[in-house]
C-alpha positions, 0 to 999 in steps of 0.5 A: 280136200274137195272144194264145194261150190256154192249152187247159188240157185238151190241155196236160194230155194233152200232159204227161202223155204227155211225161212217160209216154214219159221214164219209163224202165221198168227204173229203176222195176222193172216186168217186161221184156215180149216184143216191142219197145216202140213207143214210149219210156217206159211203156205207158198201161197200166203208168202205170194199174197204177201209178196205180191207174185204169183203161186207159180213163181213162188213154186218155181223160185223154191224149187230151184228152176233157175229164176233170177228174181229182180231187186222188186221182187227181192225186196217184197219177198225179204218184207213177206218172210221179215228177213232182218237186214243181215239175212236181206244182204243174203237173199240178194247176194244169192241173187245177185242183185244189189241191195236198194238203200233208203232214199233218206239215210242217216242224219243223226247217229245211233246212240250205241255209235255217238257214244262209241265216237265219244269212248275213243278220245283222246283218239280224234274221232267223227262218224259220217254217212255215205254223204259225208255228212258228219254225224257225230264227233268228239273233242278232239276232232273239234279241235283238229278242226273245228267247232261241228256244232256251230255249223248249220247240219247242212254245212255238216260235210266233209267235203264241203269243209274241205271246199268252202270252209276257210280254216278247213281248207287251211289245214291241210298241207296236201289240199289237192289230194284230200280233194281228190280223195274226197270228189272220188269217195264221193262219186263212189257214194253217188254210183252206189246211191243214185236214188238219194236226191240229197246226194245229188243235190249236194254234188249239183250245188258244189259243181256250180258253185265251187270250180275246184270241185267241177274240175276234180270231177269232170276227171271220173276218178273214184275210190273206197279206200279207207286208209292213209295220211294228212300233213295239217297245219293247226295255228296251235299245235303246228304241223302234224302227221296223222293216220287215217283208218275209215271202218264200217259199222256192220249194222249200218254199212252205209257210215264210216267211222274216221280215226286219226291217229299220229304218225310219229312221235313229234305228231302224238305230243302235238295231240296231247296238246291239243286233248289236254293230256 
């Protein structure tokens, strides 16, 4: 069987033309011309108009002559065609560019998301952006932890919990770990984020106030990973073993959705204490 290879130049012109000629230019306001169009869609000259290039680039981009627009033109390019986030993702990555993110991500859930977090109980569930920033939860990561919501939102974090909370910290029985875990997840978000100044300004506040979480990451250590286990020590339910699985959602990749579950048996009846069931 022959392996094709993806030409990453002329299936960027390809798309850009297919989603030029979708375009329909009454919707989007532009002026009626005289004549009749020859093509469907927009002209190459009103994609550069609203895009802010020149006709030449936008020429020579269709055409496949090895140009390798920057993330600027990329991004006016995908707001000139209204490529929708899915089909933005792809205009980048056959450029070979990384997508920017917003500046302000989420600080409330989507309410298709909140009620997913609420669906998985008894199942202890939260939902986080790349901050870490607790976004939603149930009852039952209530109560492996604590009450979220009587915590000002910006105390909302996981690694601040982790730092500063006391009945946080007591929790788990591997504390250095979830530390390290937490500093090298994060240092990943802030490299992937540089222009989130709330991101910057959380790790600027725990580097001068908390000497733990300098230490950690003074050391450069990062990490994605998403999977893994905690011993926790809960004054009700006693030590439990839980396993850890972090999903992304595809239409917001930029939060998590943390689940725990128990590791053995003697774990799982000490859930069910805590849920009530």
């Amino acid at each position: 069987m022959t392996t094709v290879a993806v030409d990453a130049t002329q299936e960027l012109a390809v798309f850009l033309r297919a989603r030029r000629e979708r375009l329909d230019p009454g919707a989007l306001g532009l002026p009626a011309r005289r004549g009749t169009r020859r093509t469907p869609g927009l002209r190459r000259e009103e994609v550069a108009e609203l895009a802010g290039v020149s006709v030449d680039y936008v020429v020579r981009l269709e055409q496949g002559r090895g140009l390798r627009p920057s993330a600027d033109v990329l991004e006016a390019l995908a707001r000139a065609l209204r490529l929708p986030p899915v089909e933005r993702a792809y205009l980048f990555g056959l450029a070979q560019r990384r997508p920017r993110t917003p500046d302000a991500p989420a600080t409330t859930a989507a309410p298709p998301l909140a009620q997913l977090v609420r669906d998985l109980s008894p199942r202890p569930a939260m939902l986080l952006n790349h901050r870490y920033d607790i976004l939603a939860w149930n009852d039952e990561m209530a109560a492996l932890f604590l009450d979220f919501g009587a915590l000002p939102p910006a105390r909302r974090n996981v690694v601040w919990l982790c730092l500063a909370h006391p009945e946080v910290r007591a929790r788990y029985a591997d504390r250095e770990r979830v530390l390290r875990d937490g500093v090298a997840h994060l240092r990943a978000a802030w490299a992937a984020h540089p222009e989130d100044r709330v991101l910057t300004g959380l790790i600027a506040e725990l580097r001068a106030g908390e000497a733990e979480f300098a230490r950690v990451w003074a050391e450069r250590d990062i990490a994605v990973g998403g999977r893994g286990h905690k011993v926790m020590h809960h004054p009700e339910a006693g030590t439990l073993t839980l396993a850890a699985e972090v999903l992304a959602p595809l239409h917001d990749p930029d939060q998590r959705l943390l689940l725990f579950s128990a590791a053995d048996e003697e774990s799982r009846a000490a859930l069910d204490r805590l849920s009530g069931t």
